[in-house]
N, C-alpha and C positions, 0 to 999 in steps of 0.2 A: 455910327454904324459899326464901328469896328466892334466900338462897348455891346453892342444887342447881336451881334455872332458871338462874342465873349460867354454872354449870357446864356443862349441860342445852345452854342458848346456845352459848357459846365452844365445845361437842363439837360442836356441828352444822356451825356457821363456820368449822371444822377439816376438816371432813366435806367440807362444799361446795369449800371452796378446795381441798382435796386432789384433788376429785372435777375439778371445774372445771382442776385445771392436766392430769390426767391425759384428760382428752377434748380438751382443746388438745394435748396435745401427741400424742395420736393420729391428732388430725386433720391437725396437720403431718406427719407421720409418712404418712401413707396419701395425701395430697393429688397427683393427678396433674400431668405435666410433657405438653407437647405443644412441638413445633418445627418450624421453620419453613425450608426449607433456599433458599439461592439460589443458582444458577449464573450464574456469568457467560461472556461468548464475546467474542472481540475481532471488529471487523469483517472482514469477508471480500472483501477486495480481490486480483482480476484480469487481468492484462494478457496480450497474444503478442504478439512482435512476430515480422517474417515483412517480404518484399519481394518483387517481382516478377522472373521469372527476364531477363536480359538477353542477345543475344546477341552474345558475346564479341567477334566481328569489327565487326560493326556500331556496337554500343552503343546498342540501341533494344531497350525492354522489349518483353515477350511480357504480356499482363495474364490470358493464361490459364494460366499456371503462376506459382504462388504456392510461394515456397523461403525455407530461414531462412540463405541466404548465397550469396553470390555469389564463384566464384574464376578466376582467368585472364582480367581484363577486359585489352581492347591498349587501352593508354595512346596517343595520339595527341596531339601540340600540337595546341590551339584546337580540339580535339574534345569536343562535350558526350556525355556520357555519362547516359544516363536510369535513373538507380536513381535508387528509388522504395520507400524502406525504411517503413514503417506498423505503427502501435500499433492494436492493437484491445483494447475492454474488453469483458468478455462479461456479458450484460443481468443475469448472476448476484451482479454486482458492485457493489460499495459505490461509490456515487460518490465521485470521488476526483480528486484531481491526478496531474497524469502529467508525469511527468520523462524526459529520456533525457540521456544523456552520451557526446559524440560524440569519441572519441579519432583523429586523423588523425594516421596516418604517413607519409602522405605529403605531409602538410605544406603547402608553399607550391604545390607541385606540381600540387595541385588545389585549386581553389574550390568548397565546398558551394554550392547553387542552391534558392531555393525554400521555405527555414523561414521563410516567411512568418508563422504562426499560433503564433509558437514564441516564448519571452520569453529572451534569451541571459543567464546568469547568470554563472559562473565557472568557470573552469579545465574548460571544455570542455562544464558543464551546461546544460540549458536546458528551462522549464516552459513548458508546455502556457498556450495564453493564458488558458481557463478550466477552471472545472469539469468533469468528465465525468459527465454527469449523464442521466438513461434515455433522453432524445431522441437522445444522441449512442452509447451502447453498441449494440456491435456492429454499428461504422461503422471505417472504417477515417483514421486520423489521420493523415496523411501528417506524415513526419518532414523527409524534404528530398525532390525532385524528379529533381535531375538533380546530376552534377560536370560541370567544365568542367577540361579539363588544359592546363596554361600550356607554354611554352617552357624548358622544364630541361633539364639532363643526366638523361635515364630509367634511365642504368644507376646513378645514384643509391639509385634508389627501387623498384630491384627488389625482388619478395617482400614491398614495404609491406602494410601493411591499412589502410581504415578500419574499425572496432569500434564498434558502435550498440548501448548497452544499456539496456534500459528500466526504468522506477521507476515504480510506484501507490503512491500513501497516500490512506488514508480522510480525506476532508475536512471529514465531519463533526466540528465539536469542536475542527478546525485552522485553524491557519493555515499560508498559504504558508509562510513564513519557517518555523516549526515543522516542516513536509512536508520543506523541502528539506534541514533540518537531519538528520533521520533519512534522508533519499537521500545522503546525504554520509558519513554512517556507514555505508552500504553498499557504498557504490561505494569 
């Protein structure tokens, strides 16, 4: 008797572990999954730049027409000229640093006037003194003022340009040095 409870036993123990693996393993089996998705967006930085219309003869800005270039200015020695080239950020935009890189062809010909507010960096670049940040969006950032044209040969420098291009980087999470290294990549 003892032997067929022995038996009786170890059939049941057989039973339950058989039992016990097949309801785990059902349960793994059937156990639901949920998930969790993220999106990411990079910041939204924007700039225009734009300048006051100038006229030609005179060389004195008009401030009610706003244009993105100016052509046919008369060059004159010792003549200031009032362009008036401006960054604007729109309130939609990330605060940021603002770069621009001023190419002159016309070289010694003329002297820029007036980047006051401007930090002069290299080979023509130059950042904004600070952040542009919601007190200052959609205000206009004056780039330079006026030119002043020296005593040259002008048939030099016919057909020159100056070329004003501007650069935003998101400032958060940067730094200068950072900002300007990816303006450098673009320009």
């Amino acid at each position: 008797m003892k032997k067929a409870k022995k038996v009786l036993l170890l059939a049941l123990c057989a039973v339950l572990l058989v039992g016990a693996t097949i309801a785990g393993t059902v349960a793994y089996l059937t156990a639901k999954t949920t998930e969790v998705k993220n999106t990411f967006t990079s910041g939204n930085v924007a700039i225009d730049l734009k300048e006051y219309a100038v006229d030609p003869q005179t060389g004195k800005k008009d401030t009610t027409d706003i244009v993105t270039g100016l052509e046919n200015l008369k060059l004159i020695p010792g003549r200031e000229i009032e362009k008036n080239p401006f960054v604007t950020v729109p309130s939609t935009s990330e605060d940021c640093y603002v770069f621009v890189k001023i190419v002159n062809g016309l070289g010694k010909a003329v002297t820029i006037n007036g980047m006051d507010n401007w930090v002069e960096l290299d080979n023509g670049y130059y950042r904004y003194e600070d952040i542009v940040t919601a007190s200052q969006k959609g205000k206009a950032i004056d780039v330079f003022t006026s030119i002043t044209c020296a005593n040259v040969d002008f048939s030099t420098i016919a057909e020159k340009t100056i070329t004003i291009t501007a650069y935003a980087v998101q400032s958060e999470g940067v730094t200068p040095e950072v900002a300007y290294t990816t303006v450098q990549g673009l320009g």
